[in-house]
C-alpha positions as CSV (number, residue, x, y, z in Angstrom):
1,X,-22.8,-113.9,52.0
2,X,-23.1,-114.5,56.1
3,X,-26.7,-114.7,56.7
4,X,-27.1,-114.2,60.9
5,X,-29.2,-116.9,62.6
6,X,-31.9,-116.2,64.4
7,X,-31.4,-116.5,68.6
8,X,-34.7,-115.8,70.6
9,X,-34.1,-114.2,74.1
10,X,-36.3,-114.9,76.9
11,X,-36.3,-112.0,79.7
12,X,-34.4,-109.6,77.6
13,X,-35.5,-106.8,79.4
14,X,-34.2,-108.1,82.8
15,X,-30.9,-108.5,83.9
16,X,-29.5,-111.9,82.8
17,X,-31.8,-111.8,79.7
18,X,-30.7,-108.2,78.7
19,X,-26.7,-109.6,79.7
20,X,-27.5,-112.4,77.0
21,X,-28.9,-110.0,74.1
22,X,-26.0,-107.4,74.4
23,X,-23.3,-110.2,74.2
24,X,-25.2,-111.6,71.2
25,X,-25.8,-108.4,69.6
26,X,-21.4,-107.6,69.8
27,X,-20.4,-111.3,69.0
28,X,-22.1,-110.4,65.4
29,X,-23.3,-113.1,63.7
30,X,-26.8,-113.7,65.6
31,X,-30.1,-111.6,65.1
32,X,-31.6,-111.5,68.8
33,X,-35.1,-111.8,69.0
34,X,-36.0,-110.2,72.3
35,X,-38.9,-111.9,73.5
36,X,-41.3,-108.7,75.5
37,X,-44.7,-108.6,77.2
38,X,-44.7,-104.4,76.5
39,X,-42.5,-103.4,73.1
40,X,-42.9,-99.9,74.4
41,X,-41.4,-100.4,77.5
42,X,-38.2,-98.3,77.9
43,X,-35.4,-101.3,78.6
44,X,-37.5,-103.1,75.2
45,X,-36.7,-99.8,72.9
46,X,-33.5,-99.7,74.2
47,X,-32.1,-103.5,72.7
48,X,-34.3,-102.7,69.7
49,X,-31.8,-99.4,69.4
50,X,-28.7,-101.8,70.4
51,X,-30.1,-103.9,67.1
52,X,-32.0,-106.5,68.3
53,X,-35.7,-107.1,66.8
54,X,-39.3,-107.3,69.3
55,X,-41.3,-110.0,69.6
56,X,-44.2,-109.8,72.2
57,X,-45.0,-112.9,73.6
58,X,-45.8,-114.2,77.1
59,X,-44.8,-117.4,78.4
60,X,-48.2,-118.0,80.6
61,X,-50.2,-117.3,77.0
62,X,-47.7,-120.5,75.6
63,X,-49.7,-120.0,71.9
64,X,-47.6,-116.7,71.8
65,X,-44.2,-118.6,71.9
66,X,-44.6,-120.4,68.3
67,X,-44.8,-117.1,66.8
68,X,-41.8,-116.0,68.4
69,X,-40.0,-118.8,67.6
70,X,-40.8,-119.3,64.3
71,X,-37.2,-119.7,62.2
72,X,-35.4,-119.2,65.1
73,X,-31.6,-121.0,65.5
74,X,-31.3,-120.9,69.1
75,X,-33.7,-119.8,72.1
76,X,-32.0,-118.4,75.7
77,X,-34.9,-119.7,78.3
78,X,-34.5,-118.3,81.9
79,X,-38.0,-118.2,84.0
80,X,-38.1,-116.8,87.5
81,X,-39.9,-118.0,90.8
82,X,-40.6,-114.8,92.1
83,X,-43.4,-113.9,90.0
84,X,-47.4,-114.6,91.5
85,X,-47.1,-117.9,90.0
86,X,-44.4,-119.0,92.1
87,X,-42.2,-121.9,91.7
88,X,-45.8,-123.8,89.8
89,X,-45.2,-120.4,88.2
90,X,-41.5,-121.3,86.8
91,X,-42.0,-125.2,86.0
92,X,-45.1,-124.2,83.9
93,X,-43.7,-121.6,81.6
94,X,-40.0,-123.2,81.9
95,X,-41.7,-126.4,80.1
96,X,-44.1,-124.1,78.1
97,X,-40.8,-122.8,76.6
98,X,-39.7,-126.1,76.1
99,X,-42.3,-127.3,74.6
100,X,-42.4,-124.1,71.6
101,X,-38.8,-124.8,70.8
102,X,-39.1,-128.7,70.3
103,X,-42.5,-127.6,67.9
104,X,-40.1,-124.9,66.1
105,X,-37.3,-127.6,65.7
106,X,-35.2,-125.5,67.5
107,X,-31.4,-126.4,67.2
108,X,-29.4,-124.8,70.2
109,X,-31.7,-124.4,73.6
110,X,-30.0,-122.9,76.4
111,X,-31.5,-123.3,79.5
112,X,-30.6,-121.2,83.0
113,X,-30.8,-123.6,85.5
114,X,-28.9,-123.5,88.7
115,X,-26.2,-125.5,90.7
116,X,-27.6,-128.1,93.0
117,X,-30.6,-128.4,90.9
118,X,-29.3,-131.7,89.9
119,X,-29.1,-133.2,93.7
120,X,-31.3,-133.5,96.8
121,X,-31.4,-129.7,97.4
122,X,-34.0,-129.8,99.4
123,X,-34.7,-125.5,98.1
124,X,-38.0,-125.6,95.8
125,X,-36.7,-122.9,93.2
126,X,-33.8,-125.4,92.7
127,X,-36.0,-128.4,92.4
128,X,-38.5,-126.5,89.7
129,X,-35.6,-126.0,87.7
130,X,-34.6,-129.5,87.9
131,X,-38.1,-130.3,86.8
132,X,-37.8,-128.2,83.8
133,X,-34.5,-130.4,82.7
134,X,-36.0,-133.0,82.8
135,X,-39.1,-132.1,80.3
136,X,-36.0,-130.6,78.4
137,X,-34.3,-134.2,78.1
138,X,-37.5,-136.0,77.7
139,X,-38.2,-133.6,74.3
140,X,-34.9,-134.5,73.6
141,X,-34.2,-130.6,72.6
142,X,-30.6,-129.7,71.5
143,X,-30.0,-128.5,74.2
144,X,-26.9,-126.7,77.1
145,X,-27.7,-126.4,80.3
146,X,-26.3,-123.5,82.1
147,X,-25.9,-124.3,86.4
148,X,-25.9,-120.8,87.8
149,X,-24.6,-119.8,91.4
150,X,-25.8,-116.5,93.5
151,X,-25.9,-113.4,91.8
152,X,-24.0,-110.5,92.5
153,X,-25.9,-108.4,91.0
154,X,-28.9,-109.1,94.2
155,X,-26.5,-106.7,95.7
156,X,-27.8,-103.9,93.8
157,X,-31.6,-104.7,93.9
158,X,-33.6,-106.7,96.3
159,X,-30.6,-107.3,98.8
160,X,-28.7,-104.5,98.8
161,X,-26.7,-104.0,102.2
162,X,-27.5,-101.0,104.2
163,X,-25.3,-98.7,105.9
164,X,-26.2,-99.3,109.8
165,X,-24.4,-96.8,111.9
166,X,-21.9,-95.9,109.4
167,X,-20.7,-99.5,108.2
168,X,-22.3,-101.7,105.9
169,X,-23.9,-104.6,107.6
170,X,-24.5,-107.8,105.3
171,X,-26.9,-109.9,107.6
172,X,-28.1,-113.2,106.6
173,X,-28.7,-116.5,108.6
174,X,-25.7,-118.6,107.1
175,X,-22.8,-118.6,109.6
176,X,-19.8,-116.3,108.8
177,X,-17.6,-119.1,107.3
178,X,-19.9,-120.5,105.4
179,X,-18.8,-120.1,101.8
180,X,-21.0,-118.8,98.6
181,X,-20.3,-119.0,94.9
182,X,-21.5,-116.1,93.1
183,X,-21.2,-114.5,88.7
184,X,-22.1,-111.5,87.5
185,X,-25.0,-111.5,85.4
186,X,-22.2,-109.8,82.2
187,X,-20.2,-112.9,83.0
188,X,-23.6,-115.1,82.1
189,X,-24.1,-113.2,78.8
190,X,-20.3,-113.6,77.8
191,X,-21.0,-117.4,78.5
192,X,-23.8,-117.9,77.0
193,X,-22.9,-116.2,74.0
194,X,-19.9,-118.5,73.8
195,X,-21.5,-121.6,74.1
196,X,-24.1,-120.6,71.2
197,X,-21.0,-120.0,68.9
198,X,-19.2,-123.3,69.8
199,X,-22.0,-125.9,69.5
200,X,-20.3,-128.6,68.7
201,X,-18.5,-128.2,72.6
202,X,-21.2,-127.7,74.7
203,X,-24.4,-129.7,72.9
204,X,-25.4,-131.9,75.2
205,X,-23.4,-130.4,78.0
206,X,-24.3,-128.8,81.7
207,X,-22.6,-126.4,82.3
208,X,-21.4,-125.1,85.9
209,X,-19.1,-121.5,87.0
210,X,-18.5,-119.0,89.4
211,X,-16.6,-115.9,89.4
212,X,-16.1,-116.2,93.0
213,X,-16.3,-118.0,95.9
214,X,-16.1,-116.2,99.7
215,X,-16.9,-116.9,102.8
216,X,-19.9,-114.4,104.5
217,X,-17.1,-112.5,106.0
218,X,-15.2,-112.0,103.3
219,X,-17.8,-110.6,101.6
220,X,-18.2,-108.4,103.8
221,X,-14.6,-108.0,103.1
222,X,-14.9,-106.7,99.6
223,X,-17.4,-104.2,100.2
224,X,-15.0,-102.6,102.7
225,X,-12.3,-102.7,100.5
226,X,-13.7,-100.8,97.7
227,X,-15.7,-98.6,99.4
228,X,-13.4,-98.1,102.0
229,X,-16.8,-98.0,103.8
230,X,-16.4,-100.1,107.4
231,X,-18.6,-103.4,106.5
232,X,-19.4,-106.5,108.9
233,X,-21.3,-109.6,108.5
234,X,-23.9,-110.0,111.1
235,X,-25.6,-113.7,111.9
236,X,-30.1,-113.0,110.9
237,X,-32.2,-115.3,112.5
238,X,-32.9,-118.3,110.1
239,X,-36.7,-118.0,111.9
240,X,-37.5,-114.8,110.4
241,X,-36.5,-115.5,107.1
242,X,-39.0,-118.8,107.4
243,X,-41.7,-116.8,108.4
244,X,-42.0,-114.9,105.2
245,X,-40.8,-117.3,102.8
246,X,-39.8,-121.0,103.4
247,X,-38.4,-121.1,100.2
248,X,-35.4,-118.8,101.0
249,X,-34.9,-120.1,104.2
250,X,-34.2,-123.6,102.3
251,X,-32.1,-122.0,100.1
252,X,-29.8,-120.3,103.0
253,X,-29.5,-123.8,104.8
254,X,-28.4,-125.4,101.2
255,X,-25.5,-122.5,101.3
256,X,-24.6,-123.6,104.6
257,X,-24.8,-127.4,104.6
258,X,-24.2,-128.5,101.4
259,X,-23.4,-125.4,98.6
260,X,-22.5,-124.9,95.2
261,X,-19.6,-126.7,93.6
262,X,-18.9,-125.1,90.2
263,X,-14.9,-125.4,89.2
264,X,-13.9,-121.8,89.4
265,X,-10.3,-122.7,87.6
266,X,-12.6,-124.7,84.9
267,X,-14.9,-121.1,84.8
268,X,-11.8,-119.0,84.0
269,X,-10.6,-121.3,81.9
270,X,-14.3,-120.4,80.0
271,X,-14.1,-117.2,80.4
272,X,-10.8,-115.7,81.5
273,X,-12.3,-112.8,82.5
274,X,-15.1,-114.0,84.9
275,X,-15.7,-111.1,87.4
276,X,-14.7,-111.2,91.0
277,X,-17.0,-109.7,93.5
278,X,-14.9,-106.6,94.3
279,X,-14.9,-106.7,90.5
280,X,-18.5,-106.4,90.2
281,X,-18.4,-103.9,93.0
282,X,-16.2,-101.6,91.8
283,X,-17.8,-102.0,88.1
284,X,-21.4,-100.8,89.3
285,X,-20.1,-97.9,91.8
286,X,-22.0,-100.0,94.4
287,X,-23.5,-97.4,96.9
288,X,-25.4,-98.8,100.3
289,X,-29.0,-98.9,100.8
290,X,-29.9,-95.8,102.8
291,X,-28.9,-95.6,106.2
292,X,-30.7,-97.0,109.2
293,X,-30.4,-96.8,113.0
294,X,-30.0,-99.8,115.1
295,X,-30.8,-100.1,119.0
């Protein structure tokens, strides 16, 4: 008889996390623990109803994690520096993750990292992430480390382009050749469901892909196309975006200056169907933030 490991899922209930659980759940042979602050919440009864189990646990309480852990095979970690903690935020429960699995002996840890994380980025979020492979590697954890690009999916949640004058307008500081790698969060569930089921290839490994890589205007491109919406790119003012956040700004002048540099023939050859933007597009029935009025 098959008995199904057990593979504990941090940020189920978000995108990338929830991408991971539902590719584990249809491989087969895992039991996904979904790791949840609120098992009552609506997106943590829904994976329980897609088969996966509920363990509450948060990762700034790290005495929660051994519980959650406990027997587990594998653990997915992704941490986000967008919460009030900020990128101190990340590092801190990104090692506080760590740290549970190398107490719970566990034998696969996959880590979502980012491309770039592993040079002079010069972007904070990048660097935390960086800081967190390196507690990995000194725990010496079993461990894959996933190097994610852009997300398509920010297209349909904190980014989404508005329709300005009846065409979509995609406006950020990079200049309009500057080229961006981007995946769909799917395409990071099918991978890292693929890499828990092949140990033996990707132990030990970092892992890099992209389902795309366009220029700013060719973005802008694909929107259009799809839609058959008008779309433009439009140059933003580097300034503003500092004023809020430096953090982003740093980011934008890494896509301009020095950028990601995943293999996108290698990606396909991981995952044959890694989504395009238009892909992702025309998957989600992408519709443009509300309309606005410029002038």
């Amino acid at each position: 008889m098959n008995v199904r490991r057990t593979i504990a899922v941090i940020g189920a209930t978000g995108q990338q996390g929830g991408a991971v659980a539902r590719h584990l759940l249809a491989d087969g042979r895992w039991h996904v623990r979904a790791l949840v602050r609120d098992p009552e919440a609506p997106a943590a009864r829904a994976l329980v109803e897609a088969g996966a189990t509920l363990a509450t646990a948060d990762l700034d309480r790290p005495e929660t994690l051994d519980a959650a852990f406990a027997d587990a095979y594998g653990v997915y970690s992704v941490q986000s520096f967008s919460g009030p903690g900020g990128v101190e935020g990340e590092i801190r429960q990104g090692i506080a993750v760590a740290d549970a699995a190398k107490r719970a002996a566990v034998e696969h840890f996959v880590y979502a990292s980012i491309d770039g994380a592993e040079r002079d980025s010069g972007v904070p979020h990048f660097e935390s992430k960086k800081r967190v492979e390196d507690r990995i590697h000194e725990l010496g954890l079993p461990a894959t480390v996933l190097r994610l690009v852009a997300f398509m999916d920010n297209f349909g949640t904190y980014a989404v382009p508005p329709l300005v004058d009846g065409e979509i307008v995609i406006a950020w500081p990079p200049k309009r050749d500057t080229r961006i790698q981007l995946v769909a969060a799917e395409d990071i569930g099918v991978v890292a469901a693929k890499v828990f089921a092949e140990p033996g290839a990707y132990l030990g490994e970092k892992v890099a892909f992209a389902g795309d890589e366009l220029t700013m205007g060719q973005m802008a491109e694909a929107f259009a196309t799809v839609t058959g919406v008008p779309a433009r790119y439009e140059e933003s003012d580097i300034e503003a975006v500092r004023a809020y956040s430096e953090d982003i700004a740093h980011m934008y002048e890494f896509f301009e200056h020095k950028g990601f540099r995943a293999d996108l023939a290698a990606s396909r050859a991981l995952h044959p169907g890694m989504r395009t933007l238009e892909d992702w597009i025309r998957e989600n029935d992408w519709t443009p933030a509300p309309p606005q009025v410029w002038g």
